[in-house]
C-alpha positions, 0 to 999 in steps of 0.5 A: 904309520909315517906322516908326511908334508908333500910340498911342491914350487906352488905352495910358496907360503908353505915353503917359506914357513917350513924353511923358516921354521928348520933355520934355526939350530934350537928349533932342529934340537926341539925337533930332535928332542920331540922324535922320543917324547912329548914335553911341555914348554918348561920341560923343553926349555930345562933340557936344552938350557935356553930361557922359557921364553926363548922355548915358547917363541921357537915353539910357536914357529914350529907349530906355524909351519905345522911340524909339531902338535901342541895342546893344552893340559892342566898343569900345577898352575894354570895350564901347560902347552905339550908338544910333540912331533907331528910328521915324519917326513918332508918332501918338496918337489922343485916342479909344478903340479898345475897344469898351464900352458906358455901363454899363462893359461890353467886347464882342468879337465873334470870327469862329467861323473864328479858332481858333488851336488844334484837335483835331477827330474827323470827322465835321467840315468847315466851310462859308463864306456861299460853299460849303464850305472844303476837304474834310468829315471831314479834320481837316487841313482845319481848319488851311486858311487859309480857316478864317477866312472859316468861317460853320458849323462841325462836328466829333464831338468834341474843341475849338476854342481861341479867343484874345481880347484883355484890354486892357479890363483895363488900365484897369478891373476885371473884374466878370464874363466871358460867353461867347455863341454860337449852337450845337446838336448834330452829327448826320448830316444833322440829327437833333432828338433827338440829345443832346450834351454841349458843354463851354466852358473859359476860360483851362484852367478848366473852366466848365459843360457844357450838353447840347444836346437835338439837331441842329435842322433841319425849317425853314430856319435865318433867314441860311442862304445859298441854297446851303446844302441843307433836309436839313442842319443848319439851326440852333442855340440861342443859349447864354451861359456867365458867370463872376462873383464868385459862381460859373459859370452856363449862361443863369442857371442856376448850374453850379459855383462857380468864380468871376471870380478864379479865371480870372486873366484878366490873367495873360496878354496874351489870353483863352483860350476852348475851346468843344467836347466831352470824350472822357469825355462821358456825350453825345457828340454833336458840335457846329455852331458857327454864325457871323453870316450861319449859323442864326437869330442875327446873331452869332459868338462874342461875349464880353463882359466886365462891368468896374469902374473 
């Protein structure tokens, strides 16, 4: 089976590091030589009559880049380094894969059913555009693989963990993150008064608690599909959490004072963003989670992040 690179303008330092790699005539001729054969670094340097030293040196560069495999293996005295080709193809896009606007801004889009972690109370379930995906009030529902195709999500309390990737901050600076997504309370049926304290964490920090004022229904959510019954949840309010340089807002309003630094959003090679309800809130009232084709905003959970360059 063919093994390929698949490199793009934003991974710079792979590029580079390729590019160094294929400049050099004896580095093109090991590579050559590696397409029939694997060979130790005394072998390589026998047959293309260049010092072992010089071998060792270009070999260590092809294996950088990550053009060769090498290991270890007992030789006849001490060990010998093999090596041998480790893809078949390179591919490098002159073009971006992340997605950003004029004004330096990095959105992504993220399917209310790609949780990756979950602690869940019934009531609970979730329904895709099709029908419901398992049982209602089973937490072990929540780990069916169908999950993904989730378009409303419930539960009473706990969270939902979603992992989002940072590679925006390879080539610029954050300036601010913010966390958007249809939501409301969680009621029996649906409940209009019916106060719920929803929380949001970014990377185990905790940003700001908004209190739902219900669990809206009376009317029609705008996508809901056909199947989906008048006497449920029905819709929800589109609500934004932002972290700048100044602190932590809910839709503009300032929440606390923890700011864009504090979230070390490159620390780790993803953003970890928690959506759900504290065992010590003051309004447990559970929380819908809608997706793009649920409720009243074509949207899922989308975070944007606002970057310098």
């Amino acid at each position: 089976m063919s093994k390929d690179i698949d490199l793009n303008i934003d991974r710079a330092e792979e590029l580079y590091n390729i590019a160094k790699a294929l400049a050099s005539e004896v580095r093109i001729e090991i590579i050559k030589l590696l397409n029939f054969n694997s060979y130790n670094v005394n072998e390589i340097a026998e047959k293309l009559n260049i010092p072992t030293s010089s071998a060792a040196l270009n070999v260590k560069v092809l294996e950088d880049a990550g053009l060769i495999h090498t290991e270890l293996q007992p030789g006849v005295r001490g060990s010998m380094k093999v090596c041998s080709r480790k893809n078949d193809n390179i591919t490098i896009k002159l073009t971006s894969d992340i997605v950003h606007s004029r004004d330096n801004s990095f959105y992504i889009n993220m399917p209310i059913g790609n949780f990756v972690d979950c602690a869940v109370q019934p009531t609970c379930g979730m329904v895709s555009e099709m029908g419901y995906i398992d049982r209602e009030d089973s937490p072990r529902a929540f780990y069916n693989p169908l999950r993904t195709n989730a378009q409303l999500i419930w539960f009473y309390k706990g969270y939902l963990e979603y992992r989002f990737p940072n590679n925006i901050l390879q080539i610029g600076k954050e300036k601010s993150i913010e966390i958007s997504m249809e939501i409301c309370s969680e009621a029996p049926n649906y409940r209009n008064n019916w106060p719920s304290d929803i929380t949001l964490w970014i990377n185990g920090k905790e940003i700001g608690t908004w209190t739902s004022p219900g669990d809206f229904g009376g009317r029609r959510g705008r996508l809901n599909p056909v199947f989906w019954s008048d006497g449920c949840t029905q819709y929800g309010l589109l609500k934004a959490w932002k972290v700048s340089k100044d602190g932590a807002y809910i839709d503009e309003k300032k929440v606390s004072d923890i700011n864009i630094e504090d979230l070390e959003l490159g620390k780790n090679d993803y953003i970890s963003v928690r959506i759900g309800i504290k065992d010590d809130a003051q309004n447990v009232g559970g929380i819908n989670i809608f997706g793009e084709k649920f409720g009243d905003y074509e949207q899922n959970i989308v975070m944007r992040i606002d970057y310098s360059i």
